[in-house]
C-alpha positions as CSV (number, residue, x, y, z in Angstrom):
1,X,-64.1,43.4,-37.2
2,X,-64.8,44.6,-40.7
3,X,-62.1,47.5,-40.4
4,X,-60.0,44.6,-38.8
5,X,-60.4,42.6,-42.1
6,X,-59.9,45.7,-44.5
7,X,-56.0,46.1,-43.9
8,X,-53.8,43.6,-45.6
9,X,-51.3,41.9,-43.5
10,X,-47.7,43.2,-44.5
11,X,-46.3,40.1,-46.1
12,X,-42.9,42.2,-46.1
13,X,-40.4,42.5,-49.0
14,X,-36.7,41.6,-50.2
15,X,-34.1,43.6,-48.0
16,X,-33.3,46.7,-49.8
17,X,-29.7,47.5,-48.4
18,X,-29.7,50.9,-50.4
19,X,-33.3,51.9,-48.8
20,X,-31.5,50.7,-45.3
21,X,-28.2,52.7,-45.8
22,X,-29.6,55.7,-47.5
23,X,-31.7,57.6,-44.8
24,X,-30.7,60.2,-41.9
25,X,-32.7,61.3,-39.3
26,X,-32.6,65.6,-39.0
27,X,-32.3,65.9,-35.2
28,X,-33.1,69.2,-34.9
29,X,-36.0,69.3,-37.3
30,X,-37.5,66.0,-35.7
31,X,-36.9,67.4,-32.2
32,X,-38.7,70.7,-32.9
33,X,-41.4,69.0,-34.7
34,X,-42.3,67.0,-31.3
35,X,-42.0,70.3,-29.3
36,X,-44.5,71.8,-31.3
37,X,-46.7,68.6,-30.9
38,X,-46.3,69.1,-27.6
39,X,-47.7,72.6,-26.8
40,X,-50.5,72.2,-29.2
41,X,-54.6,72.3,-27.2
42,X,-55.8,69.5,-26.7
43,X,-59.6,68.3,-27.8
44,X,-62.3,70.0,-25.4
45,X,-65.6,68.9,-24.0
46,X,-67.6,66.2,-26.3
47,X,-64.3,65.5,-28.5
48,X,-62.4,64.6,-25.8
49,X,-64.6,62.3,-24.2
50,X,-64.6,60.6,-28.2
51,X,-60.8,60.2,-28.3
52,X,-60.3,59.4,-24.7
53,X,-63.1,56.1,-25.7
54,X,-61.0,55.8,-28.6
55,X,-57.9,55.7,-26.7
56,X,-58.9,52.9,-24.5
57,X,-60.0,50.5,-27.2
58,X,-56.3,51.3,-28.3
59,X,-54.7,50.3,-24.9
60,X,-52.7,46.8,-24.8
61,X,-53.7,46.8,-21.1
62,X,-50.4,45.0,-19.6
63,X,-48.9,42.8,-17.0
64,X,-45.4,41.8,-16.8
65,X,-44.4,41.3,-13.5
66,X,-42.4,38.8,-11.9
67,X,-45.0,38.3,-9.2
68,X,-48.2,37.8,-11.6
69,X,-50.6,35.2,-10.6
70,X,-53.6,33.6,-12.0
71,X,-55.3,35.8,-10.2
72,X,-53.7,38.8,-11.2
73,X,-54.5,37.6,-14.8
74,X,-58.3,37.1,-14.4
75,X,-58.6,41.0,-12.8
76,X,-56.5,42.1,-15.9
77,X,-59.0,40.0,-18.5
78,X,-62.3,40.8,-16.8
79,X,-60.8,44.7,-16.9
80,X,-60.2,44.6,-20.6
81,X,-64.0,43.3,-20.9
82,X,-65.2,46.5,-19.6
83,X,-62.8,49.1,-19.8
84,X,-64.7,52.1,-18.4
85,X,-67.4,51.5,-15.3
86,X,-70.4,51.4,-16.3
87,X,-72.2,54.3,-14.2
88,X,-69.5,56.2,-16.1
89,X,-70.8,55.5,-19.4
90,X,-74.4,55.9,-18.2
91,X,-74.1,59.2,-16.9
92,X,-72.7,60.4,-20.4
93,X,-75.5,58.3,-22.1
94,X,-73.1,56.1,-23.4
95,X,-73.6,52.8,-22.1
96,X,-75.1,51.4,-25.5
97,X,-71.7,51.4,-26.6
98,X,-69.5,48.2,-25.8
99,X,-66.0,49.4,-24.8
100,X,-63.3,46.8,-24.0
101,X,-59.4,47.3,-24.5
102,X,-57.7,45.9,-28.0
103,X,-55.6,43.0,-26.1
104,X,-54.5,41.8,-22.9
105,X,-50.5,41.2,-23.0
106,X,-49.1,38.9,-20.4
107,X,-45.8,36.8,-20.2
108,X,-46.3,33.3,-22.3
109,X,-46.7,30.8,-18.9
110,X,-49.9,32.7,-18.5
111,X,-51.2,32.8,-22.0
112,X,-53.5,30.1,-21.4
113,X,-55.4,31.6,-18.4
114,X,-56.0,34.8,-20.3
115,X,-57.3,33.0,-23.5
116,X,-59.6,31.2,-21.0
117,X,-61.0,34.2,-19.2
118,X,-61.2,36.1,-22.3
119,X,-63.1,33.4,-24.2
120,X,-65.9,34.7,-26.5
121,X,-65.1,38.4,-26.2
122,X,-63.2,39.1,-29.1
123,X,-60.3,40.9,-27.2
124,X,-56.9,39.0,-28.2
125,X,-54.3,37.5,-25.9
126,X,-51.1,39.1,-26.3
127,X,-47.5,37.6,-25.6
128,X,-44.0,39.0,-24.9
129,X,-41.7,36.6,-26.2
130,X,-38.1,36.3,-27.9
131,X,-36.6,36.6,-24.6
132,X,-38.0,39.2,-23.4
133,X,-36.9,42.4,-22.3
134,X,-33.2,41.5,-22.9
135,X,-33.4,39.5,-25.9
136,X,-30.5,37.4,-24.9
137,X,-31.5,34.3,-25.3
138,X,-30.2,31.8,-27.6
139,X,-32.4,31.7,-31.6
140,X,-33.8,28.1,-31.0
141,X,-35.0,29.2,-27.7
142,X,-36.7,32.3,-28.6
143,X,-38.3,30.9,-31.6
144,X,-39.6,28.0,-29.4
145,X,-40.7,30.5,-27.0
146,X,-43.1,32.0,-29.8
147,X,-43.9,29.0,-31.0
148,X,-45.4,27.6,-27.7
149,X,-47.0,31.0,-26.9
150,X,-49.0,30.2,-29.9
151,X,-50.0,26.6,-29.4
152,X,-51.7,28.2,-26.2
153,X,-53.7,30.4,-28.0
154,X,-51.8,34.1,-28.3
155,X,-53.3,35.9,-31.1
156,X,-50.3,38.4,-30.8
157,X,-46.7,38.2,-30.0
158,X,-44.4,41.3,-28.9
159,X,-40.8,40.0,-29.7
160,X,-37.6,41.9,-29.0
161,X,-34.9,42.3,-31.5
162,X,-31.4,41.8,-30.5
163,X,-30.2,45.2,-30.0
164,X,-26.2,44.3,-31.1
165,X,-27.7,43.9,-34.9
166,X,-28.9,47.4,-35.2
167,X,-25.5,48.9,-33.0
168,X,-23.1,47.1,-35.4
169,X,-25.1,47.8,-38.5
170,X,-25.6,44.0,-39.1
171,X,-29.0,45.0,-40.9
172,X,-29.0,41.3,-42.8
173,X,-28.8,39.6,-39.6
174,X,-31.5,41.8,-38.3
175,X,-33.9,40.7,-41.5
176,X,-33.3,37.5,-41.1
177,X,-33.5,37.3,-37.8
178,X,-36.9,39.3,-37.7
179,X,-38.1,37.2,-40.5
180,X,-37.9,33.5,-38.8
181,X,-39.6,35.4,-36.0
182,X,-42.5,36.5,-38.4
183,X,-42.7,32.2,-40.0
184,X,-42.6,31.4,-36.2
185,X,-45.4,33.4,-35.6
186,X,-48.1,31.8,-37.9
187,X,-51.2,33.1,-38.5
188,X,-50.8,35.3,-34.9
189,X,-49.6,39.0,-35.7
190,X,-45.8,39.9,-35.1
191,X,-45.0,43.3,-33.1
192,X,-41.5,43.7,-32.9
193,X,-39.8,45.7,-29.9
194,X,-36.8,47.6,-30.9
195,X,-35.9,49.3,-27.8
196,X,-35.2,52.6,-28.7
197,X,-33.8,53.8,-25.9
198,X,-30.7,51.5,-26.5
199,X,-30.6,52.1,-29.8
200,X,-28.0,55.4,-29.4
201,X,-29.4,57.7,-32.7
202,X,-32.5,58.2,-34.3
203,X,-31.2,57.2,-37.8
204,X,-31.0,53.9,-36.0
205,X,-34.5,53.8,-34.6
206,X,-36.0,54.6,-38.2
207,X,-33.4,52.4,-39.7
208,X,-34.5,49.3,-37.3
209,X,-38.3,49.7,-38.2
210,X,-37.4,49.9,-41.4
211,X,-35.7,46.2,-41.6
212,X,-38.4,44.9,-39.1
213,X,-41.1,46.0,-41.6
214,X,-39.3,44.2,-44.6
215,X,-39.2,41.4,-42.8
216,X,-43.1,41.5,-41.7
217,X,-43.7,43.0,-38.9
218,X,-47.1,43.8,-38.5
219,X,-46.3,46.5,-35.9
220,X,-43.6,48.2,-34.7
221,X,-43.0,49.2,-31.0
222,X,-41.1,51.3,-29.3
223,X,-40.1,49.8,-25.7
224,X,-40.0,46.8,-23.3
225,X,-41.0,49.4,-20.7
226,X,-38.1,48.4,-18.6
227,X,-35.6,50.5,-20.6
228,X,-34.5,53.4,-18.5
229,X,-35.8,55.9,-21.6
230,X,-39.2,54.4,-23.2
231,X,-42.1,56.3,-25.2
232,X,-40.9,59.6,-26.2
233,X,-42.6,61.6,-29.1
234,X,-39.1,62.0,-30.6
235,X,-38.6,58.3,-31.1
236,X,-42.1,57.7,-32.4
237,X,-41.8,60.4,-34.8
238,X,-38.8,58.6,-36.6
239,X,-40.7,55.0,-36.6
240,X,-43.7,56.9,-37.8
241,X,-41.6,58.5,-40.9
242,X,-40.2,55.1,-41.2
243,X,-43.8,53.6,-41.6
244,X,-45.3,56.7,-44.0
245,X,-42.3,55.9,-46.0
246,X,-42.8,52.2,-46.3
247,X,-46.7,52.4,-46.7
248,X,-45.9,55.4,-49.8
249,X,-43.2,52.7,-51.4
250,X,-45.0,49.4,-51.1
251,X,-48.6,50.1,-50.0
252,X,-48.8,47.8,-46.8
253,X,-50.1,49.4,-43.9
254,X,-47.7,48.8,-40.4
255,X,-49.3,49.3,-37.1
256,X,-47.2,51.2,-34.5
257,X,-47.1,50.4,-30.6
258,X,-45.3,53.3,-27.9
259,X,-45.0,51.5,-24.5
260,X,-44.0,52.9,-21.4
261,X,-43.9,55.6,-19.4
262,X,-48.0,56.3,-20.8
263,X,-49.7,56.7,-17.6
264,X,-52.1,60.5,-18.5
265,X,-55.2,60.4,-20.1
266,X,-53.6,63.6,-21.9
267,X,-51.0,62.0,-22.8
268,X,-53.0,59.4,-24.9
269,X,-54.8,62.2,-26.9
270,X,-51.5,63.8,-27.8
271,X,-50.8,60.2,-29.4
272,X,-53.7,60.2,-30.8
273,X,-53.5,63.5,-32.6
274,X,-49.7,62.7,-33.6
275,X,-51.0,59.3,-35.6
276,X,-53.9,61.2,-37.2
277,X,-51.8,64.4,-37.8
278,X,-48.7,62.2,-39.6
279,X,-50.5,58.9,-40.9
280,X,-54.2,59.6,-41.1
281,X,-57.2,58.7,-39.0
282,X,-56.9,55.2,-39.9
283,X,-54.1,54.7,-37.6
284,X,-56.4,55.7,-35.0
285,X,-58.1,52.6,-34.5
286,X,-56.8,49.7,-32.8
287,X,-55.9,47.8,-36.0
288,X,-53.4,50.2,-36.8
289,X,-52.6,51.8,-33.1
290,X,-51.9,50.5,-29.6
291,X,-50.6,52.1,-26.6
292,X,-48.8,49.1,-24.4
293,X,-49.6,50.9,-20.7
294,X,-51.9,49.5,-17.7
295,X,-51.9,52.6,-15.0
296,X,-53.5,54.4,-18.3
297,X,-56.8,53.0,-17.9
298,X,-57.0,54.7,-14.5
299,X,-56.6,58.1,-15.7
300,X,-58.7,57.8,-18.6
301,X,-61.5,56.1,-16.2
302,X,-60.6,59.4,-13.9
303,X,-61.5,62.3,-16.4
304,X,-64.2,60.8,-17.9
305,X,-65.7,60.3,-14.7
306,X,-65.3,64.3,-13.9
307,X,-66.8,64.8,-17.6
308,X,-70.0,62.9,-16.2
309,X,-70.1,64.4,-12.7
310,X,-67.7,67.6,-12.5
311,X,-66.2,65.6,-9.5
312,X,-62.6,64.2,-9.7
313,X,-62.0,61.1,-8.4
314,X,-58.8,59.4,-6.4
315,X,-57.4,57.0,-8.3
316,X,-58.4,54.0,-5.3
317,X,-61.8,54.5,-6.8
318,X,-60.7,53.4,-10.4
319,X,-58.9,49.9,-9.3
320,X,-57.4,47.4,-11.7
């Protein structure tokens, strides 16, 4: 809670049009700076049990189905609440520690269920909204839609921005837009989706968090997960330069949020080691860091387990 209260909420900033216009994304150079990443060992042993802990206070743990249930939502919640099984984290002598996930993110007609099961714990209720995935929803209904996830107790909303803005290079629409999103929001913290796999270049992606961040955005996120190209290292790289720049220019601190496709416990550490190699091990910690995935959990569960036993286990074991 203390590191929680230590970074200053991005208020944003005027639009800078010249800041917008001016930037373009080397493809090559950004391309082989993520191969690199890519190849690079991971942590061993000790370490990686750390960072894979660390990773799954990080994790948004997700449901956004069109079959999700009240039920569905109380497994999810009571999941969050204790991320890793507790024999687990007795046989590596860690069961002092209290390990839940950052959030639980559900669609907004079941915000209140996971606010109730959740009560007391300290792990926020996430909510898509904004007309979510597609964004194609009228303003007035998508700022009601945030509105009323609110009133029902989400501490966090995951909006989408409307795609055609960024396309068309309609960056003032895109501010203000972003913006109204951000006053609709209140006191709960904006993350704002820009769907970079529809976005066409990479200039683009690092142009769209840049306008997002002016207009307050508290994080920036990659993906709906139900684009048909989500989380990739070459994306994030551009919307973490975009954030390094901003932080360097104004000194306000943006959080950043991949989602989908994140399903390996390696995976995770190789995000990991990308935010503490490009914006410093602040951005390492949930406050600053989330990875929106729910399979993830699994896998994470899965090699610590092996760390504690030297036994693998099938992922049935491991259930959500």
């Amino acid at each position: 809670e203390e590191t929680k209260m230590a970074v200053e909420r991005n208020p944003g900033i005027a639009l800078d049009m010249e800041w917008v216009t001016t930037p373009k994304v080397n493809l090559p150079a950004l391309i082989r700076r993520c191969a690199s990443h890519k190849t690079r060992r991971s942590v061993k042993n000790d370490h990686q049990t750390a960072w894979l802990l660390r990773a799954a206070t990080c994790i948004d743990l997700t449901t956004l189905a069109g079959d999700d249930t009240q039920a569905n939502v109380q497994r999810l919640c009571f999941k969050a609440k204790s991320a890793i099984q507790q024999d687990i984290m007795k046989d590596l002598e860690l069961d002092h520690l209290k390990i839940t996930t950052a959030c639980v993110c559900v669609y907004p007609s079941r915000v209140a269920e996971a606010v109730k099961f959740l009560e007391g714990t300290g792990i926020a209720v996430a909510s898509v909204a904004a007309g979510f995935p597609a964004g194609q929803t009228s303003m007035k209904q998508r700022l009601e839609e945030i509105e009323d996830a609110v009133k029902c107790g989400a501490g966090e909303i995951d909006i989408v921005i409307t795609r055609a803005h960024v396309l068309q290079g309609n960056w003032v629409e895109l501010y203000e837009e972003t913006k109204a999103m951000r006053a609709a929001c209140g006191e709960a913290h904006l993350k704002t989706i820009i769907a970079t796999g529809e976005l066409a270049t990479m200039t683009n992606v690092y142009k769209a968090s840049l306008v997002c961040m002016m207009a307050g955005a508290d994080f920036v996120k990659t993906s709906t997960g139900k684009e048909g190209v989500n989380a990739t290292f070459e994306v994030a790289l551009a919307m973490i330069r975009a954030i390094r720049d901003y932080h360097e220019r104004t000194g306000y601190k943006v959080g950043f949020k991949p989602a989908g496709g994140i399903r390996s416990a390696k995976d995770s550490l190789s995000w990991l080691a990308l935010m503490k190699e490009e914006l410093g091990d602040e951005w390492t910690s949930p406050h600053l860091f989330r990875l929106g995935a729910s399979s993830l959990l699994i896998d994470i569960e899965r090699q610590l387990y092996h760390r504690a036993t030297g036994k693998y286990a099938a992922k049935h074991q491991f259930p959500m």
